[in-house]
C-alpha positions in Angstrom: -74.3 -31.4 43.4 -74.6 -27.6 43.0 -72.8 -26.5 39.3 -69.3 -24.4 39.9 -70.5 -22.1 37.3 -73.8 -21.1 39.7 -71.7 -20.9 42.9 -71.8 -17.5 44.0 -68.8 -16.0 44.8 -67.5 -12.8 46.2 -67.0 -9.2 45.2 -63.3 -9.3 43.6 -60.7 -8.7 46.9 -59.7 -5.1 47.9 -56.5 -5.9 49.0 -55.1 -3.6 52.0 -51.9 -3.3 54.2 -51.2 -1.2 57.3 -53.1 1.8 57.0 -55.8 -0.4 57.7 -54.1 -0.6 61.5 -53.7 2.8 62.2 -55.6 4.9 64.5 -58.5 6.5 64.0 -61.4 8.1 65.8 -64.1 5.2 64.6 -64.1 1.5 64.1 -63.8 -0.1 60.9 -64.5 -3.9 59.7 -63.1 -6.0 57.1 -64.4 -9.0 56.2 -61.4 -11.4 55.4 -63.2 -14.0 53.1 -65.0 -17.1 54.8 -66.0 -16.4 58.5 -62.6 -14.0 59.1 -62.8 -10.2 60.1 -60.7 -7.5 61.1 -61.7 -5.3 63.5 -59.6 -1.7 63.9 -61.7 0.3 66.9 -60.0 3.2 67.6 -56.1 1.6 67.4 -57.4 -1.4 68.8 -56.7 -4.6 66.0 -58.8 -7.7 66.6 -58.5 -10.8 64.2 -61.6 -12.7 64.6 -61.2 -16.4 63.3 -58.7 -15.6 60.2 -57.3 -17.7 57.7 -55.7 -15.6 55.5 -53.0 -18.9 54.1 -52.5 -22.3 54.5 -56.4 -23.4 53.9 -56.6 -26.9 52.2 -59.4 -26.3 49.9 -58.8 -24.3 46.7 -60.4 -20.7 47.1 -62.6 -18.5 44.7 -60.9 -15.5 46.1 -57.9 -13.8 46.9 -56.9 -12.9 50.3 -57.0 -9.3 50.9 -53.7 -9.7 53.1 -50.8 -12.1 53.7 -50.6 -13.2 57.0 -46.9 -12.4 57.1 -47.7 -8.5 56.6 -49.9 -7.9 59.7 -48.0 -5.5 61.4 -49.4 -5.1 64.9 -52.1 -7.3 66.6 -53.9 -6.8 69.8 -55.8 -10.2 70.1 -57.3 -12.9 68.1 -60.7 -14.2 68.7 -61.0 -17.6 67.4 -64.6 -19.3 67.9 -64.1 -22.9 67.2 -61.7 -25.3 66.0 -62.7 -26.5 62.5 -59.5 -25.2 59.7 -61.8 -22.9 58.3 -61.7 -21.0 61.4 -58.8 -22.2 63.1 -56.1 -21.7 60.5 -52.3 -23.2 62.3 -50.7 -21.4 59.5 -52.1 -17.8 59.9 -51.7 -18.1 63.8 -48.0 -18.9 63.3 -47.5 -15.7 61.0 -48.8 -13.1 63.8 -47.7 -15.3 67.2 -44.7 -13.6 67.2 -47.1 -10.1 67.7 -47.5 -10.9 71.2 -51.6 -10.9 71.0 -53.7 -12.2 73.4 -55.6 -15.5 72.5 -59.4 -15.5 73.6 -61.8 -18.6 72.8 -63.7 -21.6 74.0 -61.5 -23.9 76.8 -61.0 -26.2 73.7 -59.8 -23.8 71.3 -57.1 -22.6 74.2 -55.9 -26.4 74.4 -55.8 -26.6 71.1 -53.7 -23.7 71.3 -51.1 -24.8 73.5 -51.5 -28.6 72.1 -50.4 -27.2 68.0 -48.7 -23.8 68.8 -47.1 -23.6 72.0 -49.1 -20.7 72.6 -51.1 -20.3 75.8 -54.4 -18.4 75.1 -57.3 -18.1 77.3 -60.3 -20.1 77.5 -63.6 -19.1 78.5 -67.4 -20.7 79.4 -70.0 -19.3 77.3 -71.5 -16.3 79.0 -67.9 -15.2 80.1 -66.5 -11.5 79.4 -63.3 -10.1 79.1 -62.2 -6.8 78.0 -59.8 -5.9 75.2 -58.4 -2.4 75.4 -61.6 -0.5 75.5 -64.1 -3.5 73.9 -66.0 -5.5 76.1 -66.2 -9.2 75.0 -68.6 -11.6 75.8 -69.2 -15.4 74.3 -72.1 -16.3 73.2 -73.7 -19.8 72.6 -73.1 -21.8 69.2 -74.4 -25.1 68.0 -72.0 -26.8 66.0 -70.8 -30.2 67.5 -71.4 -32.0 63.6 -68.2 -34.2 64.7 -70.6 -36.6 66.7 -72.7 -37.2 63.7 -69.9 -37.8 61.5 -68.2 -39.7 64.4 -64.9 -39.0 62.2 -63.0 -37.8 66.3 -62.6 -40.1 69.1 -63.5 -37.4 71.2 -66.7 -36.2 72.1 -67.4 -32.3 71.1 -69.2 -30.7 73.8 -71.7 -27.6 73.1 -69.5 -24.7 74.8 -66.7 -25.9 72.4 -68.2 -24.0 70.1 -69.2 -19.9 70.5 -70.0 -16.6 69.1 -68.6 -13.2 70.2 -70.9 -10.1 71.3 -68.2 -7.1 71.3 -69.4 -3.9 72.3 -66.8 -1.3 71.0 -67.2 2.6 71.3 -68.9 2.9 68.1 -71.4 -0.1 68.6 -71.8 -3.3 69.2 -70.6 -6.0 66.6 -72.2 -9.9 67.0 -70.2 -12.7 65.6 -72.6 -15.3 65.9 -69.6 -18.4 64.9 -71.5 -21.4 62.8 -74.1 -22.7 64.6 -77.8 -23.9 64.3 -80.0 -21.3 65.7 -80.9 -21.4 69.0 -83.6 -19.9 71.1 -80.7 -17.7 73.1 -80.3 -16.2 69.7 -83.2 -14.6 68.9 -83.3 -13.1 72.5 -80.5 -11.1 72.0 -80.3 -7.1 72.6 -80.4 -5.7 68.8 -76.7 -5.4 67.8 -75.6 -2.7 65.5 -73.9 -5.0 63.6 -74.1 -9.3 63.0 -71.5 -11.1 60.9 -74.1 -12.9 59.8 -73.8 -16.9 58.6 -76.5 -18.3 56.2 -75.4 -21.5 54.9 -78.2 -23.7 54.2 -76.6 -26.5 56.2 -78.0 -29.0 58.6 -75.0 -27.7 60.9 -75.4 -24.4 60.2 -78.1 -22.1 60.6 -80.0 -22.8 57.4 -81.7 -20.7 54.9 -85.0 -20.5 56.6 -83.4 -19.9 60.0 -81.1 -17.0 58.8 -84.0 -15.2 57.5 -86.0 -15.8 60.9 -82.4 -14.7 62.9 -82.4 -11.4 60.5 -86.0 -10.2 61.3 -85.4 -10.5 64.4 -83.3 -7.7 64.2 -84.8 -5.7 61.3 -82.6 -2.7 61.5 -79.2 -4.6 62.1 -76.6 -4.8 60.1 -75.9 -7.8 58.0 -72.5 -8.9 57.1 -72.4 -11.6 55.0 -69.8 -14.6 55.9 -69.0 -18.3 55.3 -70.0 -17.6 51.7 -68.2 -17.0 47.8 -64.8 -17.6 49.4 -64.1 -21.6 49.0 -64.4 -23.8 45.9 -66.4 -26.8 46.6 -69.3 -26.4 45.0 -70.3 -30.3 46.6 -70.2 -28.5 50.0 -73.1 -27.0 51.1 -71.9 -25.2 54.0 -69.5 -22.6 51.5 -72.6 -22.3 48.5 -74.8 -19.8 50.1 -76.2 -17.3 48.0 -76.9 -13.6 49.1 -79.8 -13.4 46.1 -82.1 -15.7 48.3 -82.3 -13.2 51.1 -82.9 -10.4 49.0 -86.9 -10.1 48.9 -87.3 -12.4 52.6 -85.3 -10.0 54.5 -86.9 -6.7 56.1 -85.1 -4.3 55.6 -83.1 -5.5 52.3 -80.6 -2.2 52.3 -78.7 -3.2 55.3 -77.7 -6.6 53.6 -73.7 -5.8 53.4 -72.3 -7.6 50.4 -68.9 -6.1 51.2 -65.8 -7.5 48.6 -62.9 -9.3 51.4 -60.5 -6.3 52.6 -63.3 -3.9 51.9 -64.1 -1.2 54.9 -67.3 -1.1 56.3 -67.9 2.0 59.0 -69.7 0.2 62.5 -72.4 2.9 62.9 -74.3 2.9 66.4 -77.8 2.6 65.4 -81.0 4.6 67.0 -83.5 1.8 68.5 
């Protein structure tokens, strides 16, 4: 059992409200706490797996927005089911925003099922276009509910996904929890990777995130599924950005952004 007192936690919260929707001539990321993000390209507003109230586990943070002050939404992207990415109670704040819905086929029933809301679901490999971002899914690992055999459903692999969004500033990957896979590492280099490192079995582990990383030495790391959640029992919410530090190349392109703070997406020269 990891101490509370060592947990690492995140920058203090630079809250924000609707200036951080308006139009501008670049796109701008906020990292929401957790695996959340906001996306603003151009006047285009994507939510990508938020849970910004209603989680049911105490947090080390503050959201940087309420749920209830979102004041124009264009889609939501949501990867995969599990509450910390799939949060009933933010959805039902911004439904009434008319966004489109875009995940996994299960996500979409799960959609409809819990919200009324019909969203559309996709295989992995599909694209789709929002406004002027192209979308694609991208394959996750993260069926853990067969090997806690806590569902009397069986989780299939494309339940889960990541996100590859090319927007007109560069391309943004939202890989979505996962253990790494081979696909992964044969990637084109992204500008950008909201990048998990949990050192979880279901996850893609220390070892693995510093493997995924150099990979891609000159992209973009920003830092998620970490210093947002108390439970310092859980090892999927106790990473700890220190133990990249010296096993990353490229060290200065770790982003250890506070949640709400903006963060330019800056098409790089490979």
């Amino acid at each position: 059992m990891t101490d509370n007192k060592k947990q690492a936690v995140a920058p203090q919260t630079i809250s924000f409200g609707s200036e951080a929707f308006e139009k501008t001539n670049e796109t701008v990321l906020r990292w929401l706490g957790n695996s959340g993000l906001l996306i603003n390209s151009r006047g285009t507003i994507i939510l990508v797996d938020p849970v910004l109230e209603g989680f049911d586990m105490p947090l080390l943070i503050d959201m940087p927005l309420e749920a209830s002050k979102v004041p124009a939404l264009d889609a939501v992207l949501i990867t995969h089911a599990d509450n910390d990415h799939f949060s009933i109670p933010t959805l039902k704040r911004v439904v009434d925003l008319n966004p489109e819905f875009h995940s996994p086929h299960y996500v979409a029933e799960q959609l409809e099922e819990r919200l009324s809301v019909t969203g559309q679901g996709y295989d992995i490999g599909d694209q789709f276009q929002v406004d002027d971002l192209k979308v694609q899914l991208t394959p996750a690992d993260h069926a853990w509910q067969n090997e806690m055999k806590k569902h009397d459903r069986e989780f299939q692999f494309e339940d889960c996904c990541g996100f590859w969004i090319d927007t007109p500033d560069g391309s943004l990957w939202v890989i979505g929890d996962s253990r790494l896979l081979e696909e992964q590492l044969e990637m084109p280099e992204p500008d950008a990777i909201l990048f998990d490192f949990s050192d979880n079995e279901w996850h893609i582990g220390l070892e693995n995130a510093i493997k995924l990383a150099n990979t891609y030495p000159k992209t973009d790391l920003i830092l998620s599924h970490w210093g947002t959640v108390d439970a310092p029992e859980m090892s999927p919410f106790n990473a700890d950005p220190k133990d990249l530090k010296n096993k990353v190349i490229n060290p200065e392109r770790i982003q250890l952004v506070a949640a709400g703070e903006p963060l330019k997406l800056t098409k790089k020269d490979y």
